[in-house]
PDB file of N, CA, C, O and CB in Angstrom:
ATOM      1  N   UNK A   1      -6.968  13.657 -12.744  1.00  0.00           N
ATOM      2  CA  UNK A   1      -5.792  12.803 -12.756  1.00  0.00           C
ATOM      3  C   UNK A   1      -6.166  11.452 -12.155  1.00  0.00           C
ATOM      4  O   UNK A   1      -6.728  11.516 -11.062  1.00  0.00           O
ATOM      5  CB  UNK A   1      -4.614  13.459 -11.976  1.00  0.00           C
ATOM      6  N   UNK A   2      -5.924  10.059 -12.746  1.00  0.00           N
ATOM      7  CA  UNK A   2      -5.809   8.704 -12.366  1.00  0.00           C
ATOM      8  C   UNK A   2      -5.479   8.808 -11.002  1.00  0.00           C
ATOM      9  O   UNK A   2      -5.129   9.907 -10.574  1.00  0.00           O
ATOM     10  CB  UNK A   2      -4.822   7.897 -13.156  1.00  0.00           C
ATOM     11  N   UNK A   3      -5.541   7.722 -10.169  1.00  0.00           N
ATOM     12  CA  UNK A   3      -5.133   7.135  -8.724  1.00  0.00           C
ATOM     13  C   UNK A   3      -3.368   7.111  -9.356  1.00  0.00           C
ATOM     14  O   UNK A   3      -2.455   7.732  -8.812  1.00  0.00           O
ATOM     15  CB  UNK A   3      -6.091   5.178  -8.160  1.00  0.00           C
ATOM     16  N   UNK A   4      -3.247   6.409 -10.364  1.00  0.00           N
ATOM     17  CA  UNK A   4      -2.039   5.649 -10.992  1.00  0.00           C
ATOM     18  C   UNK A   4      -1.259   6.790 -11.684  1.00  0.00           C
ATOM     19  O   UNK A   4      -0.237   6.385 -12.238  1.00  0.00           O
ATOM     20  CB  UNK A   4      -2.499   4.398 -12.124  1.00  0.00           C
ATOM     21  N   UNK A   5      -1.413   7.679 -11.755  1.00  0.00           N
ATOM     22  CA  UNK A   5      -0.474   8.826 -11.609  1.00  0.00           C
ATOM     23  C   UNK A   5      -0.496   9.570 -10.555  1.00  0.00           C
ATOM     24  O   UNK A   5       0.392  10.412 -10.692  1.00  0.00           O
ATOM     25  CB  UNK A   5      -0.570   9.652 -12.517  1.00  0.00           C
ATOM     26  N   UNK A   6      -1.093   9.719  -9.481  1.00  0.00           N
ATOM     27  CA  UNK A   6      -1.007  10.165  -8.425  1.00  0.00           C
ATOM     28  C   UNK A   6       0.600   9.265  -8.172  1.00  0.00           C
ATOM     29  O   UNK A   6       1.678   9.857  -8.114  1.00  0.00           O
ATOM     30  CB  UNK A   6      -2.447   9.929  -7.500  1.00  0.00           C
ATOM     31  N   UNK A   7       0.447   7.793  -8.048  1.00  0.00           N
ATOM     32  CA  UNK A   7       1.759   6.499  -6.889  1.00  0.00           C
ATOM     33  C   UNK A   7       2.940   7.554  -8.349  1.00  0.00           C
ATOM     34  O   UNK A   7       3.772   8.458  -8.272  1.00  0.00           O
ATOM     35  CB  UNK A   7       1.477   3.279  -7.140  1.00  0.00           C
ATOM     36  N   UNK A   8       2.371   6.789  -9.421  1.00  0.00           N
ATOM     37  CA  UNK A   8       3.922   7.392 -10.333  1.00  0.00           C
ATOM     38  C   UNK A   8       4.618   8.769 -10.258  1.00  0.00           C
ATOM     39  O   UNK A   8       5.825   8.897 -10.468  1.00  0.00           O
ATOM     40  CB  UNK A   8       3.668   7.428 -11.893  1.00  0.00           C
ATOM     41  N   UNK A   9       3.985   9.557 -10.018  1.00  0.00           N
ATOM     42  CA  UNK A   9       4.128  10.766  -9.889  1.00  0.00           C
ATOM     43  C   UNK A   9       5.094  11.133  -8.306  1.00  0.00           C
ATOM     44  O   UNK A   9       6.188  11.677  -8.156  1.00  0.00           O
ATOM     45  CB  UNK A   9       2.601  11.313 -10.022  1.00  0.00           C
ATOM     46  N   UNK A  10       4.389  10.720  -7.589  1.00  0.00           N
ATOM     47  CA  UNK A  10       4.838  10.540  -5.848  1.00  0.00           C
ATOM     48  C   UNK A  10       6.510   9.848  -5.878  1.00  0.00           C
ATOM     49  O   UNK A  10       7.529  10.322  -5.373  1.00  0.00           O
ATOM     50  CB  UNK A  10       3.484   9.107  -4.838  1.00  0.00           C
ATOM     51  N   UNK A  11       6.268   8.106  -6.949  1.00  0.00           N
ATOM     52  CA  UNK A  11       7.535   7.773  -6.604  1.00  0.00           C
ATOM     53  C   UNK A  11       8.615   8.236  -7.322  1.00  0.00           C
ATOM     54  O   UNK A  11       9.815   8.148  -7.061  1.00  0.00           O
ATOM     55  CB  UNK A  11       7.625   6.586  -6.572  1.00  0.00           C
ATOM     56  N   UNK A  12       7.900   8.872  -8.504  1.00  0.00           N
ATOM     57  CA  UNK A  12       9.351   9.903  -9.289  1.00  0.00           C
ATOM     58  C   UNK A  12       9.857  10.903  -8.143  1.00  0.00           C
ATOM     59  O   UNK A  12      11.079  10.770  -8.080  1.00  0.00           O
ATOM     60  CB  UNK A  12       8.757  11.148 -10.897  1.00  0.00           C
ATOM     61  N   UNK A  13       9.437  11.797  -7.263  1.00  0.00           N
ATOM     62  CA  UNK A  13       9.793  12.421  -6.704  1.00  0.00           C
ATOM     63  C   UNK A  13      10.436  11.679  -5.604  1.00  0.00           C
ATOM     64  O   UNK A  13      11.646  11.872  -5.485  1.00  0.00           O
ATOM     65  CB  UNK A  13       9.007  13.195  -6.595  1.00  0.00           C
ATOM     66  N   UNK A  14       9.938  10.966  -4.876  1.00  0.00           N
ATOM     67  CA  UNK A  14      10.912  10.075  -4.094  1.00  0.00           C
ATOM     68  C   UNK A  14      12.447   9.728  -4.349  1.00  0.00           C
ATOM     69  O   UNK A  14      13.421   9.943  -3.628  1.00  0.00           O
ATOM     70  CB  UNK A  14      10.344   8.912  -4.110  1.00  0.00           C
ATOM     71  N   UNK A  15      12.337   8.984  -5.884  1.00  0.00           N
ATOM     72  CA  UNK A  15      13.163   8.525  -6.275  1.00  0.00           C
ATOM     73  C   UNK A  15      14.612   9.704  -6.659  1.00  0.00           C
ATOM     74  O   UNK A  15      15.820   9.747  -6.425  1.00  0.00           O
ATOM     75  CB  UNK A  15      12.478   7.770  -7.245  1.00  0.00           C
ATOM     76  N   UNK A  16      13.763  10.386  -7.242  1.00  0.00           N
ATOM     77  CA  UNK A  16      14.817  11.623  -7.661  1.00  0.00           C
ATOM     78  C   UNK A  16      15.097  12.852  -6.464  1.00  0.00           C
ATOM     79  O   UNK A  16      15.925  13.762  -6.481  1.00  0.00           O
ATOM     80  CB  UNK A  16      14.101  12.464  -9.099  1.00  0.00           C
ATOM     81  N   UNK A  17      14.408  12.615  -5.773  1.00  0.00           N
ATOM     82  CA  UNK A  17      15.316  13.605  -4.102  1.00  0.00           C
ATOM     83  C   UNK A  17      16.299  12.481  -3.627  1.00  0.00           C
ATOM     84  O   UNK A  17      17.391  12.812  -3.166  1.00  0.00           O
ATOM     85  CB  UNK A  17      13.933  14.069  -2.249  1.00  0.00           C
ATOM     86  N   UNK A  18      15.940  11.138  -3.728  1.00  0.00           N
ATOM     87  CA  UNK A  18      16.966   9.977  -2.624  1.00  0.00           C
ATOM     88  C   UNK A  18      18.514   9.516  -4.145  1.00  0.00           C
ATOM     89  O   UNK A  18      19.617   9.011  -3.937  1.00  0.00           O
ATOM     90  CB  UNK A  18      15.385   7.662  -1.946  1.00  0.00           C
ATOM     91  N   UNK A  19      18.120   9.803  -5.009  1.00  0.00           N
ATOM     92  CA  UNK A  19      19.502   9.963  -6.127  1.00  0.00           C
ATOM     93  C   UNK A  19      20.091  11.293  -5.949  1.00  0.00           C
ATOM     94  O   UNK A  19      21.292  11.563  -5.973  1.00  0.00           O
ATOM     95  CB  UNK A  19      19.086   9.861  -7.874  1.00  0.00           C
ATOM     96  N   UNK A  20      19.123  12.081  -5.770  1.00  0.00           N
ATOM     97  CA  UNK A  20      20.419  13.696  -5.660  1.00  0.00           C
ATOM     98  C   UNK A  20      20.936  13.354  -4.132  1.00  0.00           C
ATOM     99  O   UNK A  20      22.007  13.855  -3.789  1.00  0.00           O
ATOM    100  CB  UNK A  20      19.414  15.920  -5.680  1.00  0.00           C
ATOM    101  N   UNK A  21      20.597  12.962  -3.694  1.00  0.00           N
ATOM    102  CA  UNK A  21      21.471  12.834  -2.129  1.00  0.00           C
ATOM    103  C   UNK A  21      22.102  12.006  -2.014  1.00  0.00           C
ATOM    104  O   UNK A  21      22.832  11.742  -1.060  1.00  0.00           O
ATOM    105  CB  UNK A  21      20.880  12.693  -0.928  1.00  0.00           C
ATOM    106  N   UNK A  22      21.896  11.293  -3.215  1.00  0.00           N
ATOM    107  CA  UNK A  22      23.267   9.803  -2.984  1.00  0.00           C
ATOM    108  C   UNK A  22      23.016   8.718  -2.751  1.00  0.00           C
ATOM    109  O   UNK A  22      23.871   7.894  -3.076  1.00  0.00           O
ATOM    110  CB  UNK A  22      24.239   9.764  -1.894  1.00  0.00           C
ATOM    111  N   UNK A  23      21.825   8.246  -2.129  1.00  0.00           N
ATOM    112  CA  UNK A  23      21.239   7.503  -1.126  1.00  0.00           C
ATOM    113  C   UNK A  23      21.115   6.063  -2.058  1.00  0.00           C
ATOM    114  O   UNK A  23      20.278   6.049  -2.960  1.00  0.00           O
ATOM    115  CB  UNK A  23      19.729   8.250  -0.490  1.00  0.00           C
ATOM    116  N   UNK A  24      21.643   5.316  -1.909  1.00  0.00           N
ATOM    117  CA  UNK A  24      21.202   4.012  -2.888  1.00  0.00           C
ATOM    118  C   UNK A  24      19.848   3.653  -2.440  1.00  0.00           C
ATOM    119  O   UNK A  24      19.337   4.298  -1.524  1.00  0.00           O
ATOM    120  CB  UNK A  24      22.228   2.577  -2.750  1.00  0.00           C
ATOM    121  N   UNK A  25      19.192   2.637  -3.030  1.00  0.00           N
ATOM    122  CA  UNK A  25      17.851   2.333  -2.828  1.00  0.00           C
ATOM    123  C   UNK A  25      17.447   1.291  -1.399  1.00  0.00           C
ATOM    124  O   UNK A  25      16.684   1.413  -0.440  1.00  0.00           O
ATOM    125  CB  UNK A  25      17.439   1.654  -4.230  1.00  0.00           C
ATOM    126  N   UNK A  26      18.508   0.143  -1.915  1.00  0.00           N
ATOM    127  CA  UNK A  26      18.989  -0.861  -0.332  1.00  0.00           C
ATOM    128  C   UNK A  26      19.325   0.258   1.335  1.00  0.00           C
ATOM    129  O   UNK A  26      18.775   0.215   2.435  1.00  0.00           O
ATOM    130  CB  UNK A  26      21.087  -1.879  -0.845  1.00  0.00           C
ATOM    131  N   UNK A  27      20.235   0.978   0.902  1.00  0.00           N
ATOM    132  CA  UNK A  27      20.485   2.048   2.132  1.00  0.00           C
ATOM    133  C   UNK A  27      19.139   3.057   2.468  1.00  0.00           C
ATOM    134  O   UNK A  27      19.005   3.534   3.595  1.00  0.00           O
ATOM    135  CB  UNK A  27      21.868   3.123   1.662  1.00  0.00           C
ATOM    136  N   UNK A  28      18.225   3.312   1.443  1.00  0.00           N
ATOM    137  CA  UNK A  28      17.164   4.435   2.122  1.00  0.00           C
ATOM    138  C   UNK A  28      16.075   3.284   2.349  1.00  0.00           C
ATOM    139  O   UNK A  28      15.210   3.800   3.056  1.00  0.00           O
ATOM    140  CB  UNK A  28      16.546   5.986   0.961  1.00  0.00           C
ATOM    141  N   UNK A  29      15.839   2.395   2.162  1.00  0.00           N
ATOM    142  CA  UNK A  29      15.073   1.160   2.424  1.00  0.00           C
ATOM    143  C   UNK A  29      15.045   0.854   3.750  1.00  0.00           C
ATOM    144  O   UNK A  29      13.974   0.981   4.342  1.00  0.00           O
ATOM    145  CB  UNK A  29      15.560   0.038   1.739  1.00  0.00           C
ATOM    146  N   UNK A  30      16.347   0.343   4.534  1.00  0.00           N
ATOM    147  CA  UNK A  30      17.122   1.036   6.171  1.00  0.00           C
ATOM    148  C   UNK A  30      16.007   1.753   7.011  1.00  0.00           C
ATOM    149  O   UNK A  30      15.234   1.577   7.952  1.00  0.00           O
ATOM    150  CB  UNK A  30      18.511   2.484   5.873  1.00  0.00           C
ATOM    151  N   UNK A  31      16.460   2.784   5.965  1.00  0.00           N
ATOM    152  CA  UNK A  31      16.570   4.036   6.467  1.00  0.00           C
ATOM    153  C   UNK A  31      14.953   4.098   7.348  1.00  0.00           C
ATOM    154  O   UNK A  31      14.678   4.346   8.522  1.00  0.00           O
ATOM    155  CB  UNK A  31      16.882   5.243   5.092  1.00  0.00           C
ATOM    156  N   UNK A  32      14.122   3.750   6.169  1.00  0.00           N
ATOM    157  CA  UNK A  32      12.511   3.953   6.511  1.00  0.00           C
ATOM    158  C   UNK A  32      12.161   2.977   6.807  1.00  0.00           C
ATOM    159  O   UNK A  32      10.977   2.686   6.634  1.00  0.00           O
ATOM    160  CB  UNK A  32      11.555   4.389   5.588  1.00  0.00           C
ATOM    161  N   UNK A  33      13.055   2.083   7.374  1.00  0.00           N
ATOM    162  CA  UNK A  33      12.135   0.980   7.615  1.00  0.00           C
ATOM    163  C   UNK A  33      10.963  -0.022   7.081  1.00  0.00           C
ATOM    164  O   UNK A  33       9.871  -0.389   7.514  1.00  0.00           O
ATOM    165  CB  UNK A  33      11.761   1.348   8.257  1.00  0.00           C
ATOM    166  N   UNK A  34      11.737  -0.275   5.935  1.00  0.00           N
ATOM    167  CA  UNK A  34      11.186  -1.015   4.685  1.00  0.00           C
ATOM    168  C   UNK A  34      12.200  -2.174   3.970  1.00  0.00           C
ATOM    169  O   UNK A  34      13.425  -2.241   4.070  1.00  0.00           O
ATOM    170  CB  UNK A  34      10.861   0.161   3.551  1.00  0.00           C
ATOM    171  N   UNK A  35      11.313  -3.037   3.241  1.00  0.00           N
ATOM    172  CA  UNK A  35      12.368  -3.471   2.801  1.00  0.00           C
ATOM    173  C   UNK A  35      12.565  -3.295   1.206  1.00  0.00           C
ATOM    174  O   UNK A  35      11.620  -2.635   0.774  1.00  0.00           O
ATOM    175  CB  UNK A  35      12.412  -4.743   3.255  1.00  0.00           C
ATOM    176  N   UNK A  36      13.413  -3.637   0.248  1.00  0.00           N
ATOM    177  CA  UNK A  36      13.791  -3.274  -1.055  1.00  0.00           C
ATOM    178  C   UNK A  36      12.980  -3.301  -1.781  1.00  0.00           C
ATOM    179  O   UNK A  36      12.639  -2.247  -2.318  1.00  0.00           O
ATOM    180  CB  UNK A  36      14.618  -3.828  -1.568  1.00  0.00           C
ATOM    181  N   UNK A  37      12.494  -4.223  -2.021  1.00  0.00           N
ATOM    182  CA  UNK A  37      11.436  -4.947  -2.917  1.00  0.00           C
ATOM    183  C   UNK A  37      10.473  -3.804  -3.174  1.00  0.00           C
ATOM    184  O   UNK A  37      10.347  -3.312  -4.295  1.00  0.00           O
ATOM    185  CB  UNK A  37      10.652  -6.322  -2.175  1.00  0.00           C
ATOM    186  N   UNK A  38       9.670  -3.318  -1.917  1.00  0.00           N
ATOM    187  CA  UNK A  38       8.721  -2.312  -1.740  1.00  0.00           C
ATOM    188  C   UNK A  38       8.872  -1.072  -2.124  1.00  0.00           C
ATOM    189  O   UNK A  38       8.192  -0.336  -2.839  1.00  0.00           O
ATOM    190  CB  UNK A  38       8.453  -2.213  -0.656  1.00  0.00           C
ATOM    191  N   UNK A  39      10.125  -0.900  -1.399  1.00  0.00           N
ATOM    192  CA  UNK A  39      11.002   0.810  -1.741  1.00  0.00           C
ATOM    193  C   UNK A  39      10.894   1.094  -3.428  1.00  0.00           C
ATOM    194  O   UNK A  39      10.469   2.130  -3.940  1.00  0.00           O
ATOM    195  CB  UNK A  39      13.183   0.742  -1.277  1.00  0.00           C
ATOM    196  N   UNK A  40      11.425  -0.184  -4.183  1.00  0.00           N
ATOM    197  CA  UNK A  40      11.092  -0.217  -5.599  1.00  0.00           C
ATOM    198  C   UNK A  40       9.570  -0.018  -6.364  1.00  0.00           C
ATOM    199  O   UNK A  40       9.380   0.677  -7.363  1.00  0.00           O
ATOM    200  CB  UNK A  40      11.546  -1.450  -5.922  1.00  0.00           C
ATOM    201  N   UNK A  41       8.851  -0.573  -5.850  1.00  0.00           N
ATOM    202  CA  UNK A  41       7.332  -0.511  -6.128  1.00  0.00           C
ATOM    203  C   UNK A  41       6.988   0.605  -5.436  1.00  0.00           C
ATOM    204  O   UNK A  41       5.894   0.896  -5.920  1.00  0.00           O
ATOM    205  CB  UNK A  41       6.449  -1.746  -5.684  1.00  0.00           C
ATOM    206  N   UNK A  42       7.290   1.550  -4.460  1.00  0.00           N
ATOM    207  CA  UNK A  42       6.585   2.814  -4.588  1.00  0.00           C
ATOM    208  C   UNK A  42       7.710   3.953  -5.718  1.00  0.00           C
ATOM    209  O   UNK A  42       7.315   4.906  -6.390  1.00  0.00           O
ATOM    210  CB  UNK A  42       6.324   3.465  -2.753  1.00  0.00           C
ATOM    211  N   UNK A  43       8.707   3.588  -5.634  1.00  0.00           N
ATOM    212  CA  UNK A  43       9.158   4.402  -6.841  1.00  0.00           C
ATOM    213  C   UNK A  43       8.872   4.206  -8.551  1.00  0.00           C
ATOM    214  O   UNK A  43       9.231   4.824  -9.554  1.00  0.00           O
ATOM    215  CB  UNK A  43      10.518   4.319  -6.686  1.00  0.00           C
ATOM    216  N   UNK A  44       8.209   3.260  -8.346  1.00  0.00           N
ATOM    217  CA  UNK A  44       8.055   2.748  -9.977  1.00  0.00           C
ATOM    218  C   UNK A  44       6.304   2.910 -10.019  1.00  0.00           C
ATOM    219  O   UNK A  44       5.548   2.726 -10.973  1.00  0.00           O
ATOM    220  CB  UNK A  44       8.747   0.709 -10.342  1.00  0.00           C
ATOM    221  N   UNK A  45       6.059   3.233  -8.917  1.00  0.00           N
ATOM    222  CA  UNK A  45       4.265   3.970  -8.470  1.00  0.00           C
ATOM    223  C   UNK A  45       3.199   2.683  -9.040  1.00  0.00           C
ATOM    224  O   UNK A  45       2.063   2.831  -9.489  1.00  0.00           O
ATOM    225  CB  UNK A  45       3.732   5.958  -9.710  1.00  0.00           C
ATOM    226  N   UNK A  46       3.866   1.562  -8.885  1.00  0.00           N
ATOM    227  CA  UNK A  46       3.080   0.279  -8.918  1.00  0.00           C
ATOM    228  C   UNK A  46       2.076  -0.287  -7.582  1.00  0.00           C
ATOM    229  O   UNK A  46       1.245  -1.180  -7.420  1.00  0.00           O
ATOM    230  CB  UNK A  46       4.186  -0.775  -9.168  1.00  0.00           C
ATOM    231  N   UNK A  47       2.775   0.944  -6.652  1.00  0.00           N
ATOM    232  CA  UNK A  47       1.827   0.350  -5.007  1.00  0.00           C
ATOM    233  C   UNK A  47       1.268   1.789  -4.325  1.00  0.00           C
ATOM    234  O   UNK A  47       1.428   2.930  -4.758  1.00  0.00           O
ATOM    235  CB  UNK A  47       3.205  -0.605  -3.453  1.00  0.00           C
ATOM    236  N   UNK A  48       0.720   1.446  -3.386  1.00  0.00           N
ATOM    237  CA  UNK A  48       0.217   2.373  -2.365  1.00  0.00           C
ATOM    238  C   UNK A  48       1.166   2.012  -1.472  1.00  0.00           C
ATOM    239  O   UNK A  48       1.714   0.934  -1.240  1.00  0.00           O
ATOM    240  CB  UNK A  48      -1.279   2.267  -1.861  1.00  0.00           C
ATOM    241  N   UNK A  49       1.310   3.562  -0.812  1.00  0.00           N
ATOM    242  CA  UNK A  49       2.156   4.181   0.439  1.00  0.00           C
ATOM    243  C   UNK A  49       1.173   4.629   1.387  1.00  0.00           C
ATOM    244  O   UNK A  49       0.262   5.424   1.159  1.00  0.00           O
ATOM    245  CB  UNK A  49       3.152   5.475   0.062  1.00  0.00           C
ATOM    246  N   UNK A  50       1.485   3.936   2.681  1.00  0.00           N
ATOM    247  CA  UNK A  50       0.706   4.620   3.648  1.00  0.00           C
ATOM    248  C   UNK A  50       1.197   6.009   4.055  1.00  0.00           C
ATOM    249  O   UNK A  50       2.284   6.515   3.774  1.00  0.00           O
ATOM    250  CB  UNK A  50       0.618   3.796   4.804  1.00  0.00           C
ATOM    251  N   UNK A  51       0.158   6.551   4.795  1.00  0.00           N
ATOM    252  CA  UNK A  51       1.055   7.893   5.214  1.00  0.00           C
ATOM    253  C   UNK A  51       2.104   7.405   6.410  1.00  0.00           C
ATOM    254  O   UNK A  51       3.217   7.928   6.470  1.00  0.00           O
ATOM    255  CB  UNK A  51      -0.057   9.288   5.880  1.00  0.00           C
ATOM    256  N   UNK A  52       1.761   6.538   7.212  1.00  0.00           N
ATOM    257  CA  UNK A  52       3.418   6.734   8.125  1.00  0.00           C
ATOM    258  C   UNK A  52       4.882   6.048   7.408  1.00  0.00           C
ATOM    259  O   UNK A  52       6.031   5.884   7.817  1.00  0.00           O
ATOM    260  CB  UNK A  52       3.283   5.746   9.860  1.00  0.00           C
ATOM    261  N   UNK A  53       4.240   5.790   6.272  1.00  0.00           N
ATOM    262  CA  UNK A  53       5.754   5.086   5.973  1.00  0.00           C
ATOM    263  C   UNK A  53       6.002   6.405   4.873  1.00  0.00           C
ATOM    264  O   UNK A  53       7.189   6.453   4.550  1.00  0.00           O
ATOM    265  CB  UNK A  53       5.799   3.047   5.132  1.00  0.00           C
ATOM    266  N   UNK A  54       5.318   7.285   4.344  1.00  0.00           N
ATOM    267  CA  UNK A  54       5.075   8.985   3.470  1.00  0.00           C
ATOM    268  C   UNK A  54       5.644   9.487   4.494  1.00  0.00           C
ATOM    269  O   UNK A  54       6.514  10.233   4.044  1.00  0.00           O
ATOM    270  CB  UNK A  54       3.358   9.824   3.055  1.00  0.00           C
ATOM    271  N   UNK A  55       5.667   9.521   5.786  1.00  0.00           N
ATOM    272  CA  UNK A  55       6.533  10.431   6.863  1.00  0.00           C
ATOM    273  C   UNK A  55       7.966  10.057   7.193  1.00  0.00           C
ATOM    274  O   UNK A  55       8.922  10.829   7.265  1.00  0.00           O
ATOM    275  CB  UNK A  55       5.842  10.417   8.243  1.00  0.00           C
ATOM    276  N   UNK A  56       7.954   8.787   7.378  1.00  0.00           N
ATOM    277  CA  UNK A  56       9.590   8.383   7.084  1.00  0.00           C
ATOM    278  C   UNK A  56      10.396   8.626   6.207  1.00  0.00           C
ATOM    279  O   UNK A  56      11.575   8.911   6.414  1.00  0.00           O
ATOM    280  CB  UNK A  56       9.837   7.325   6.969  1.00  0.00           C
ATOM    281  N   UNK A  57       9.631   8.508   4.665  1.00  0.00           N
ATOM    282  CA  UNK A  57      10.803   8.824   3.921  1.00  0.00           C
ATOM    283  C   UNK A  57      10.752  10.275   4.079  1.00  0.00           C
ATOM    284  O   UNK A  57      11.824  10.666   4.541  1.00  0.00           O
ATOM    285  CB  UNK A  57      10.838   8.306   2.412  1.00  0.00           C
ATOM    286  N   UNK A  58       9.785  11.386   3.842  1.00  0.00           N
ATOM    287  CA  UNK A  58      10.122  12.451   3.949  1.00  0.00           C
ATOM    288  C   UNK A  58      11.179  12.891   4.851  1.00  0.00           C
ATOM    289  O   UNK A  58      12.261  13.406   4.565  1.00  0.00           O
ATOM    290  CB  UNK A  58       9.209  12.929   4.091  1.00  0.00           C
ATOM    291  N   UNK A  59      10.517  12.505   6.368  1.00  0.00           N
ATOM    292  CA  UNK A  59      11.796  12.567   7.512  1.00  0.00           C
ATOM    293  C   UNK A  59      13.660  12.261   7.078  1.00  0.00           C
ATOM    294  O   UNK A  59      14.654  12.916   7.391  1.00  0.00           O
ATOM    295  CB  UNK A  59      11.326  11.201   8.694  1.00  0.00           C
ATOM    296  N   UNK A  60      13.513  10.930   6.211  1.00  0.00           N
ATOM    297  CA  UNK A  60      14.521  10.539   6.115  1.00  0.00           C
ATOM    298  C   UNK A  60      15.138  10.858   4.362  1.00  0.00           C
ATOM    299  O   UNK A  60      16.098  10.355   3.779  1.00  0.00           O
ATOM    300  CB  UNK A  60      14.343   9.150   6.680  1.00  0.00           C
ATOM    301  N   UNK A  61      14.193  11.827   3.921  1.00  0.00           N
ATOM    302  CA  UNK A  61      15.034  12.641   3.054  1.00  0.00           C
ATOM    303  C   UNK A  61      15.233  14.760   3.503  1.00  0.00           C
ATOM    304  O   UNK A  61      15.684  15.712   2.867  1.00  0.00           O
ATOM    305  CB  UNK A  61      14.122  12.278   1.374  1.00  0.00           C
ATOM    306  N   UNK A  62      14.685  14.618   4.712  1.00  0.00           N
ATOM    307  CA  UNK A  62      14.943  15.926   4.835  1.00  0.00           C
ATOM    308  C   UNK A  62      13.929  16.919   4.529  1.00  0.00           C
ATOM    309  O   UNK A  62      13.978  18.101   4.871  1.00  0.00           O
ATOM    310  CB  UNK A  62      15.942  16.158   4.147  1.00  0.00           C
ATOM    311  N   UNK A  63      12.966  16.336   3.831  1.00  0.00           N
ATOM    312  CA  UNK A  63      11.466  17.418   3.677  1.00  0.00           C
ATOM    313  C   UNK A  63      10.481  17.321   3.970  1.00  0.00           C
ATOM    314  O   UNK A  63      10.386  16.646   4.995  1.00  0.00           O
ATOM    315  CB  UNK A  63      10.971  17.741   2.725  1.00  0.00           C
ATOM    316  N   UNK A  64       9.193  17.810   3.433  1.00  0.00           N
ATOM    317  CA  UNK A  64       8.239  17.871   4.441  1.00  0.00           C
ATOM    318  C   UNK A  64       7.484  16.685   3.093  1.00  0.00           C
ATOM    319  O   UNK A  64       7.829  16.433   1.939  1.00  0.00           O
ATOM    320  CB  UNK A  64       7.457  19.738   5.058  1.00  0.00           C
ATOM    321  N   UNK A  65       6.503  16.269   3.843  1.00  0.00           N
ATOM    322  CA  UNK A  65       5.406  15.595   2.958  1.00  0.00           C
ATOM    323  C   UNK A  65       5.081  15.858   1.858  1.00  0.00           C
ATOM    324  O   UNK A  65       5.236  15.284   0.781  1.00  0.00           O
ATOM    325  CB  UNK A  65       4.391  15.606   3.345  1.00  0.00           C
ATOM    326  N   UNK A  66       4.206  17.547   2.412  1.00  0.00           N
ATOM    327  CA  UNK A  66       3.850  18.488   1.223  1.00  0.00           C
ATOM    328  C   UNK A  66       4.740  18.315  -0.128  1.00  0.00           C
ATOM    329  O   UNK A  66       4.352  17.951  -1.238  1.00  0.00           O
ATOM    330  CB  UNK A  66       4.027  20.012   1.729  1.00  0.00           C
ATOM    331  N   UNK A  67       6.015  18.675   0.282  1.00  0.00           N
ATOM    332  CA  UNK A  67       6.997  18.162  -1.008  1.00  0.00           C
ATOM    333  C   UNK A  67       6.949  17.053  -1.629  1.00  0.00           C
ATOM    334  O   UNK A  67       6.758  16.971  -2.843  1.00  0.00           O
ATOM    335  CB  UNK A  67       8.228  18.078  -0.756  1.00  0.00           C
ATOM    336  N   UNK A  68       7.099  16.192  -0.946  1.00  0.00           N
ATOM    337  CA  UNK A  68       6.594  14.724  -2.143  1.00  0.00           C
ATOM    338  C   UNK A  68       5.357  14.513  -2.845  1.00  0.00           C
ATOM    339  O   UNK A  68       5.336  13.692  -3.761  1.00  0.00           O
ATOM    340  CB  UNK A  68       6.524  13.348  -1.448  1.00  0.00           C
ATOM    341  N   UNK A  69       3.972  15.373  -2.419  1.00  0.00           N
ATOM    342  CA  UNK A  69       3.070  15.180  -3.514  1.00  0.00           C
ATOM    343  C   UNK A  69       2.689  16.304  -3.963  1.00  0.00           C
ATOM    344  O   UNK A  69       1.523  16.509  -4.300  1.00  0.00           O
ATOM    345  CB  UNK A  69       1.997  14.456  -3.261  1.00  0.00           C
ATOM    346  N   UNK A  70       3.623  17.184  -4.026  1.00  0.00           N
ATOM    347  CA  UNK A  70       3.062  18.831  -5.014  1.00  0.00           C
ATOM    348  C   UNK A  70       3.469  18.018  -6.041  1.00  0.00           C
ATOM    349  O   UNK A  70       4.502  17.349  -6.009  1.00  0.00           O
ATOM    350  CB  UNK A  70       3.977  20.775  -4.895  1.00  0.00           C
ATOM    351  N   UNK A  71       2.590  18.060  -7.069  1.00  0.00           N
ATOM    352  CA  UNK A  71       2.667  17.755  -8.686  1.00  0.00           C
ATOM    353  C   UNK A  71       2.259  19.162  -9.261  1.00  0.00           C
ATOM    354  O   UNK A  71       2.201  19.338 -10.478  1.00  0.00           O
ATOM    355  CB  UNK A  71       1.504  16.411  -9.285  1.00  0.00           C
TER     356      UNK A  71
END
């Protein structure tokens, strides 16, 4: 598997745990301590995520890491 389906892959799952919970994109942006712009580019898997900002959102969607990159 590409590097570049690894980010796309990661930010589909991001994206689709923080829509089943409601979470607009501006509000979970907040949340992790990020700002919009970015929050968008790891869901559209155009960027790299470090792991402490990979622990925030997990934290701040309620799961563990592991969950955001089981493909």
């Amino acid at each position: 598997m590409e590097s570049n389906d690894y980010k796309v892959k990661l930010g589909k799952n991001i994206r689709e745990l923080r829509t089943s919970q409601g979470i607009s994109q501006r509000r979970f942006a907040l949340m992790v301590g990020t700002n919009q712009t970015y929050l968008w580019r790891i869901e559209k898997g155009t960027t790299n995520v470090g792991i402490d900002l990979l622990y925030r959102i997990a934290r701040a969607l309620d799961v563990r890491v592991r969950d955001l990159i089981d493909f």
